[in-house]
C-alpha positions as CSV (number, residue, x, y, z in Angstrom):
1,X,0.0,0.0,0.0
2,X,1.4,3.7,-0.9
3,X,1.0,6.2,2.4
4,X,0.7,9.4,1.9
5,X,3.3,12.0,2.6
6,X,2.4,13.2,5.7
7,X,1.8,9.7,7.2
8,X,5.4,8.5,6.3
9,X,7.5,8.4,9.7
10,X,11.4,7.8,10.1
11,X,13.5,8.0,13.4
12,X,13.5,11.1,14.8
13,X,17.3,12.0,13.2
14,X,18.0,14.7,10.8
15,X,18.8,12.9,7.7
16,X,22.4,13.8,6.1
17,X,20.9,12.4,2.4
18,X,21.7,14.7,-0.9
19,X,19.7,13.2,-4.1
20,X,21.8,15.1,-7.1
21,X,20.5,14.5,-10.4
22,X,21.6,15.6,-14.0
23,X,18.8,17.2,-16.4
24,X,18.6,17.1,-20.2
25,X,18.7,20.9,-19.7
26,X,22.2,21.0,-18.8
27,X,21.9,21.3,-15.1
28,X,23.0,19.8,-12.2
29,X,20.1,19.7,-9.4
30,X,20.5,18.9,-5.6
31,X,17.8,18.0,-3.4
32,X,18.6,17.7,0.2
33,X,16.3,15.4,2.7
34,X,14.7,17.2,5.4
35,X,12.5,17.2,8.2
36,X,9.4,19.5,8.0
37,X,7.2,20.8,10.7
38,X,4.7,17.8,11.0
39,X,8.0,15.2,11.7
40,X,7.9,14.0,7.9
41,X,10.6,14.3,5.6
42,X,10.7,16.3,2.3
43,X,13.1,17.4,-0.1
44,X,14.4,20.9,-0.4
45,X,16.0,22.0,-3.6
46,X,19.8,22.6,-2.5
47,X,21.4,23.8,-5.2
48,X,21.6,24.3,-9.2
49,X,24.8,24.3,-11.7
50,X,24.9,25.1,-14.9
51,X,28.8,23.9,-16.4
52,X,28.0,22.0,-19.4
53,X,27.4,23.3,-22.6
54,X,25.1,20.3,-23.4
55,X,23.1,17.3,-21.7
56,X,24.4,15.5,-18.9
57,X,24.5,11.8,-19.1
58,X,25.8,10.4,-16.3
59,X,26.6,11.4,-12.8
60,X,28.6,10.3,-9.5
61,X,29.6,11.5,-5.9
62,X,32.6,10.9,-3.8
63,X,34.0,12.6,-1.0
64,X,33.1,15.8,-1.7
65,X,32.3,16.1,-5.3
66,X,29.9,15.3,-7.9
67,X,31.5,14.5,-11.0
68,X,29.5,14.6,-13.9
69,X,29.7,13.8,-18.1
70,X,28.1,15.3,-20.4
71,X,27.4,15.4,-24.6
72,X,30.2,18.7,-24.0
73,X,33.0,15.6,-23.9
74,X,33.9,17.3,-20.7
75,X,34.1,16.0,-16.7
76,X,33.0,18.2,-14.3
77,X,33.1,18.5,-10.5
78,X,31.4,20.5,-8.3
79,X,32.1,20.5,-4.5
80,X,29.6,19.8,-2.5
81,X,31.1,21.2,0.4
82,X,32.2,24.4,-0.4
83,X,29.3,24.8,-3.4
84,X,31.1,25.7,-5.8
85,X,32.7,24.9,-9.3
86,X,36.3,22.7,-8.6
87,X,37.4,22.3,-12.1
88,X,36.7,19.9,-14.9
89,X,38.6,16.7,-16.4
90,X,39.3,16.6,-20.3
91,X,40.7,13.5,-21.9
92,X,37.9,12.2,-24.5
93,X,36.7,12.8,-27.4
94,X,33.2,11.6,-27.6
95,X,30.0,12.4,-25.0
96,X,30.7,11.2,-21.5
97,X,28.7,8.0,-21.3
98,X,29.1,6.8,-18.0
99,X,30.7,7.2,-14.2
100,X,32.0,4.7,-11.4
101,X,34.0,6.0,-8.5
102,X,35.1,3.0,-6.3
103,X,36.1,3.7,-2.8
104,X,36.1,7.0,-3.3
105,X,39.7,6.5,-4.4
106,X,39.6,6.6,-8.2
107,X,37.2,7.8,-10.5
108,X,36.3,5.5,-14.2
109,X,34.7,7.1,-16.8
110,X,33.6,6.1,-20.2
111,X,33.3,7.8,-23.5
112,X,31.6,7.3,-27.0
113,X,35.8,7.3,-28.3
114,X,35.5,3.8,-26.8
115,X,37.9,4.7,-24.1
116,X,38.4,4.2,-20.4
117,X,39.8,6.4,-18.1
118,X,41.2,6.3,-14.4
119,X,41.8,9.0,-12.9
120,X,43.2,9.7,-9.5
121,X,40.6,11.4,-6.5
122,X,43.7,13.2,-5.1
123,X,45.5,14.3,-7.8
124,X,42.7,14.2,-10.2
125,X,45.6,13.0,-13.4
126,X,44.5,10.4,-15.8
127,X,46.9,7.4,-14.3
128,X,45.8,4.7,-17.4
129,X,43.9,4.9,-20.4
130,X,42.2,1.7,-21.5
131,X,41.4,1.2,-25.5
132,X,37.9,-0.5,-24.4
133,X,35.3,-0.9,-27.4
134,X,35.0,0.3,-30.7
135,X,32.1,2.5,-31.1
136,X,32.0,3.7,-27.3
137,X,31.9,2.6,-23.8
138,X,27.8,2.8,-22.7
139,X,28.6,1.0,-19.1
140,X,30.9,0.0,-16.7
141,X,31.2,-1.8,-13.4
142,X,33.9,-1.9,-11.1
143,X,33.7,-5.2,-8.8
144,X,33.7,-4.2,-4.7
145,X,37.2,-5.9,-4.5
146,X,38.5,-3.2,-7.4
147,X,40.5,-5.6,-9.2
148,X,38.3,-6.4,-11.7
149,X,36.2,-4.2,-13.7
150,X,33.1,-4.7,-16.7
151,X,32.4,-2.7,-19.6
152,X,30.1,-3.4,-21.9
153,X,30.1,-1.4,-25.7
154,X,29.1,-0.8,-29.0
155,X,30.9,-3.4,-30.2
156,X,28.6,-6.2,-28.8
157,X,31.5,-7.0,-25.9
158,X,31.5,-7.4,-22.8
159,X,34.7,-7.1,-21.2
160,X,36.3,-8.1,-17.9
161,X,39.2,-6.1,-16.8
162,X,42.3,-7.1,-14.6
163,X,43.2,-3.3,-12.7
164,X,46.3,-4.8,-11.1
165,X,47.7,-5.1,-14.4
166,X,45.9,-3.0,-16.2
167,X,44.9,-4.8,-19.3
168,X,41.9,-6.8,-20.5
169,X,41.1,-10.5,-18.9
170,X,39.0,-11.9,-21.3
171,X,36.2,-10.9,-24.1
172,X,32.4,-12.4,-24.0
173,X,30.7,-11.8,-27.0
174,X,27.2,-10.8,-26.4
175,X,25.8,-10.4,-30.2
176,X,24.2,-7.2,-29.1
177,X,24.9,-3.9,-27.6
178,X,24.4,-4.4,-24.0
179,X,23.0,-0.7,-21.9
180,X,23.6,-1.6,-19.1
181,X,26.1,-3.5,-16.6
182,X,26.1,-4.1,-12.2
183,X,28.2,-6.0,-10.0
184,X,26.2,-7.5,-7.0
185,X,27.3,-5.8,-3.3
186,X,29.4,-8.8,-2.7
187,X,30.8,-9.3,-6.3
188,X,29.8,-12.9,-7.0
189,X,27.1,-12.1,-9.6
190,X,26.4,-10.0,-11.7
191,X,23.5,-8.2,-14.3
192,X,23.9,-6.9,-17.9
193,X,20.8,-5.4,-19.9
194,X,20.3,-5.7,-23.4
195,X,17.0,-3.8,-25.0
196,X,14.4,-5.5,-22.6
197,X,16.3,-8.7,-21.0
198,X,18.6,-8.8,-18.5
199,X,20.9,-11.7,-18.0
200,X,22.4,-12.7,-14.6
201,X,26.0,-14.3,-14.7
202,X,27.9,-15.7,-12.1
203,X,31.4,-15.5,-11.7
204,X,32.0,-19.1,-11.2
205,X,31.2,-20.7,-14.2
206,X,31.2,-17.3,-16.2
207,X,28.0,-17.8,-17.8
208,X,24.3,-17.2,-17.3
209,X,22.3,-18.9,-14.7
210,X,19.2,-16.6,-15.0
211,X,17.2,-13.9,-17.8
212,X,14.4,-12.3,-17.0
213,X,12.5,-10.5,-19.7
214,X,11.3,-7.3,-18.9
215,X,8.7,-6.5,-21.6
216,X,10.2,-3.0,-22.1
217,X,13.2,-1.6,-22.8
218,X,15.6,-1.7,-19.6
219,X,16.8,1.5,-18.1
220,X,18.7,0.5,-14.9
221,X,19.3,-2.6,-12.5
222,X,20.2,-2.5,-8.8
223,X,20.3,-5.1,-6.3
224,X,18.8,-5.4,-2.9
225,X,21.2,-8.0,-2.3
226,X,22.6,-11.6,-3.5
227,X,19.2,-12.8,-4.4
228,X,17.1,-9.9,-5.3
229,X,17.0,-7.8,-8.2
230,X,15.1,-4.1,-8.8
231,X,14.4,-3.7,-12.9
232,X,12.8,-0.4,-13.8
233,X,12.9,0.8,-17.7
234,X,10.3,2.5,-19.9
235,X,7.0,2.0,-18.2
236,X,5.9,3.0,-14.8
237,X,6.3,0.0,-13.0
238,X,9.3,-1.4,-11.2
239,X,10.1,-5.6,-10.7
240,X,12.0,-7.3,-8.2
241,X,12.7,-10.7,-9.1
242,X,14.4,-13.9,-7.5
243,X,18.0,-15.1,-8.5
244,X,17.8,-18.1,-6.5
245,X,14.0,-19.0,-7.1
246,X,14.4,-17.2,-10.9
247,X,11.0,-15.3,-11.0
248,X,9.5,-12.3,-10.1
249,X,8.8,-11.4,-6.5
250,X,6.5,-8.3,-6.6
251,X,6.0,-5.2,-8.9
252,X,4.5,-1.4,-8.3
253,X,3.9,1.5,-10.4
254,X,6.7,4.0,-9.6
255,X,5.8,7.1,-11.6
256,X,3.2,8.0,-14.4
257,X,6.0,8.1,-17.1
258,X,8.8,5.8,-17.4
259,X,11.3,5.7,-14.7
260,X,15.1,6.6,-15.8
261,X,17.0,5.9,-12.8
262,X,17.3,4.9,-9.3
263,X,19.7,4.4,-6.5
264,X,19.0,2.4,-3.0
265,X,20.6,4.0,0.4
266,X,19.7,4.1,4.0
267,X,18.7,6.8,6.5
268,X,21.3,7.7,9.0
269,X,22.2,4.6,10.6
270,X,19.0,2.7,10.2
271,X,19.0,-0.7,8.8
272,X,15.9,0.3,6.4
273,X,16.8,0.4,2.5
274,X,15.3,3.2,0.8
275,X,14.9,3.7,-2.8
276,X,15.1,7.0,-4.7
277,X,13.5,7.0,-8.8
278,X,13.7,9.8,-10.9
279,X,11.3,10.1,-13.8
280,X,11.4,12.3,-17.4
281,X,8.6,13.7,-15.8
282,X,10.8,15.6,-13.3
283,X,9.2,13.4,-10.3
284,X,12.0,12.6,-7.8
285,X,10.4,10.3,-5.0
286,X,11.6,8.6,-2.1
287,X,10.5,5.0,-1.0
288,X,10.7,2.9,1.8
289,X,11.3,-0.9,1.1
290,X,10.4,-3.4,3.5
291,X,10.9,-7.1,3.9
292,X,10.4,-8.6,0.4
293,X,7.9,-9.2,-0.7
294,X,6.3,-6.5,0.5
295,X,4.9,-3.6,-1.2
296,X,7.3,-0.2,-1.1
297,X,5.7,2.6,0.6
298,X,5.9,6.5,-0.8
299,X,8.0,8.8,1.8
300,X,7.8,11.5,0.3
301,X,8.7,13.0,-3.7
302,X,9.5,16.5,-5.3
303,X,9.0,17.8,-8.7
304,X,12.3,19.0,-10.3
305,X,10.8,20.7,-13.2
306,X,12.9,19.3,-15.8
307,X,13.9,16.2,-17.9
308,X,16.0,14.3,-15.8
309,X,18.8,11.9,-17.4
310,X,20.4,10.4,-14.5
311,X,20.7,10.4,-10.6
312,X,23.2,9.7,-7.8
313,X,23.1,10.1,-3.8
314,X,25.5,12.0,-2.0
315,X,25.9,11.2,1.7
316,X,27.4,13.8,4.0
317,X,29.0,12.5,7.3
318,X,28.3,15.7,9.1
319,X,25.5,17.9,7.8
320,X,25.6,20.8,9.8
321,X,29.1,21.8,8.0
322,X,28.3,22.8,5.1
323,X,30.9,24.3,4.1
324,X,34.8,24.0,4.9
325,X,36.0,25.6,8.2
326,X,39.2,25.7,10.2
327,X,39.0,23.4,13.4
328,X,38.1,26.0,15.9
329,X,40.3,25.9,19.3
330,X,39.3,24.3,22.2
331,X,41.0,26.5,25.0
332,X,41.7,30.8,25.1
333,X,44.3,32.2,22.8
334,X,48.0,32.5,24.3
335,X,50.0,35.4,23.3
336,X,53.7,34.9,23.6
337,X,56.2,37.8,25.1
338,X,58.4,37.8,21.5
339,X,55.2,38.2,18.9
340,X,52.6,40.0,18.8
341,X,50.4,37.8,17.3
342,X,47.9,35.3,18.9
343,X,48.1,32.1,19.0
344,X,45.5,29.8,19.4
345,X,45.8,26.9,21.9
346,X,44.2,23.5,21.4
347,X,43.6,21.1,23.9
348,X,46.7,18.9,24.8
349,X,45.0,16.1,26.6
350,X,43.5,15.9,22.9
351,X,46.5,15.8,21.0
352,X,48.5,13.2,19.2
353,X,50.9,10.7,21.0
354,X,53.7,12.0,18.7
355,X,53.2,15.9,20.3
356,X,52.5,14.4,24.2
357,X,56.1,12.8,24.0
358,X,57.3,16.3,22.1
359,X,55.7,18.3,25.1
360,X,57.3,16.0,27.5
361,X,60.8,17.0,26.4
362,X,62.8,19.3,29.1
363,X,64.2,20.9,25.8
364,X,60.5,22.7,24.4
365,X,59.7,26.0,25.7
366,X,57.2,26.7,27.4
367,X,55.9,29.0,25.2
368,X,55.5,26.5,22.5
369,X,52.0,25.7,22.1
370,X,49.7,23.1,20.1
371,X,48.0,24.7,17.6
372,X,45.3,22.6,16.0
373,X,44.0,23.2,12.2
374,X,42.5,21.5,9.3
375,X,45.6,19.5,8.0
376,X,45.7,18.4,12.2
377,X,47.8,19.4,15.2
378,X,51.5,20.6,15.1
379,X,54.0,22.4,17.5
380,X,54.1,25.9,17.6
381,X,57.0,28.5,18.8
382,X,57.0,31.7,18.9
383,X,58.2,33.8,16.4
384,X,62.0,35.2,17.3
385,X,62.5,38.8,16.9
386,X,65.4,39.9,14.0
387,X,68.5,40.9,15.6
388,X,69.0,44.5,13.9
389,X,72.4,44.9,14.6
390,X,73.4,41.3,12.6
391,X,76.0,42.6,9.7
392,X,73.5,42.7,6.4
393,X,75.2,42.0,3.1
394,X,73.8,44.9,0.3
395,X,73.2,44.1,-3.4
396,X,76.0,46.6,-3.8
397,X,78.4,44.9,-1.4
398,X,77.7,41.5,-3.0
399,X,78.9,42.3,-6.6
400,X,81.9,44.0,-5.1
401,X,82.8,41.1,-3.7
């Protein structure tokens, strides 16, 4: 049964949950959960970016950045912290097709030139480049252990990766191009979409073991877990079906107009799986799945206003800091006989083993002070005063010389 909005309850928590979705308008949309007056939660437009110059296609969060592709060619992040514009990544040559951080380490992105890039989170370089399909790269997959990846192209491949090496396993020819590919949480299945099936391999004997025919044209797959699978593609109506038992478990009508994409996350620290679908029709809406097989239940839902392509979920561990600040000091500011300027103290119960044993040392002033900052704790001094009556060595002096 579907509940209303103001009848859907969570734990009493703020959530920290960011939906961020890319539009066929160009834009980049946030929407951030929150709590309204009655106790129930609804979303509140957080933000909007305009970077790309044409559609975006495909979007993913890590960290603090959204990193999205786009029909431009062009990568761009935004910081979600600081909201603001970060920079933008340029090594293809085709429309940005698809995105797959993993671990929040390295970002994979594939184009139309048939390429896949890694790139670095820290550094943000391109550290390999791998010649993937002819034709273009439409998905990719990067198995929870990251040493293996899947792409799936153009060229009616699918391919399974080795990263340690960084060069292609082995190729499966799949006689058509597949849309779609998605590793299972634990890595020992997995789904790849073609048109309206979707076949379910398994990584022991490397072949399929299950297809389930969809009627209509597949748009995403996500899993629940091992055994269950979410479909949702042109029509309204969302499946979950069986691996083990091979059929369908339950179905619901999602949206009015065909559902383009989803993602499944929980609240805070509750147990409960949520799913969020996006709709063409602008309709964002957030669901609450309970034990399967029963029926999803409608939390709560937004309308975005425009044609939306694709959809990821950002996750902020601590939602009151919205933006970027120095680590304020825990105890009053010091000022030290030889400078004039303030230093702030930190607490040195607080501090790190390596600056207890420092403060311990006969040979540290007592002046010296822990300041704590964003980069962490280190040992201050104070600043020593320039002797003005030290010999000084003039330009004029020095080519004399």
């Amino acid at each position: 049964m579907v509940v209303s909005v103001e009848d859907a309850r969570v734990p009493d928590a703020q959530p920290n949950l960011e939906v961020l979705v890319g539009t066929y308008e160009e834009f980049n949309l946030g929407f951030r959960l929150q709590r309204n007056v009655e106790g129930g939660l609804i979303f509140v437009p957080s933000f909007t970016n305009h970077s790309h110059c044409g559609s975006i296609r495909s979007v993913a969060t890590c960290k603090q950045f959204l990193a999205s592709g786009s029909t431009d060619e062009s990568i761009r992040l935004f910081n979600l912290k600081t909201r603001s514009e970060y920079g933008f990544l340029q090594q293809h040559n085709g429309t940005i097709t698809c995105l797959d951080f993993f671990q929040q380490s390295y970002l994979f992105s594939g184009s139309d030139d048939g390429n896949v890039c890694v790139w670095n989170t820290r550094t943000w370089n391109c550290e390999k480049t791998l010649k993937a399909h002819e034709g273009g790269v439409t998905a990719i997959s990067v198995h929870p252990s990251g040493k293996l990846a899947l792409t799936v192209g153009k060229d009616r491949a699918m391919k399974t990766w080795n990263l340690i090496k960084g060069r292609t396993a082995y190729v499966t020819n799949i006689k058509a191009v597949a849309d779609s590919v998605k590793w299972s949480p634990d890595g020992t299945i997995w789904a790849v979409s073609i048109n309206n099936i979707v076949n379910i391999y398994e990584v022991k004997s490397a072949g399929i073991i299950h297809t389930v025919d969809f009627k209509t044209r597949v748009n995403f797959v996500l899993f629940l877990n091992e055994d269950t699978l979410l479909i949702g593609g042109e029509g309204p109506n969302i499946e979950s079906h069986s691996v083990t038992h091979q059929k369908p478990v339950s179905q619901f009508k999602a949206h009015e107009k065909r559902v383009k994409a989803a993602a499944i996350t929980k609240l805070n620290a509750s147990e409960e799986l949520h799913l969020i679908t996006a709709s063409n029709d602008g309709f964002i809406k957030l669901w609450r799945i309970p034990e399967i097989p029963g029926e999803p239940c409608l939390v709560t839902q937004v309308d975005s206003t425009c044609r939306i392509t694709c959809l990821s979920v950002w996750t902020e561990k601590n939602p009151s800091l919205s933006v970027q600040k120095d680590v304020k000091p825990l105890s009053a500011e010091a000022r030290s006989s030889s400078s004039k300027l303030p230093i702030e103290l930190s607490n040195p119960e607080k501090a790190s083993p390596e600056l207890k044993s420092l403060l311990k040392r006969k040979s540290v002033d007592k002046k010296t002070a822990i300041v704590k900052t964003t980069s962490g704790p280190f040992i201050a001094e104070p600043m020593k005063v320039r002797d003005e009556k030290r010999p000084r060595l003039t330009f004029k002096e020095k080519l004399t010389a």
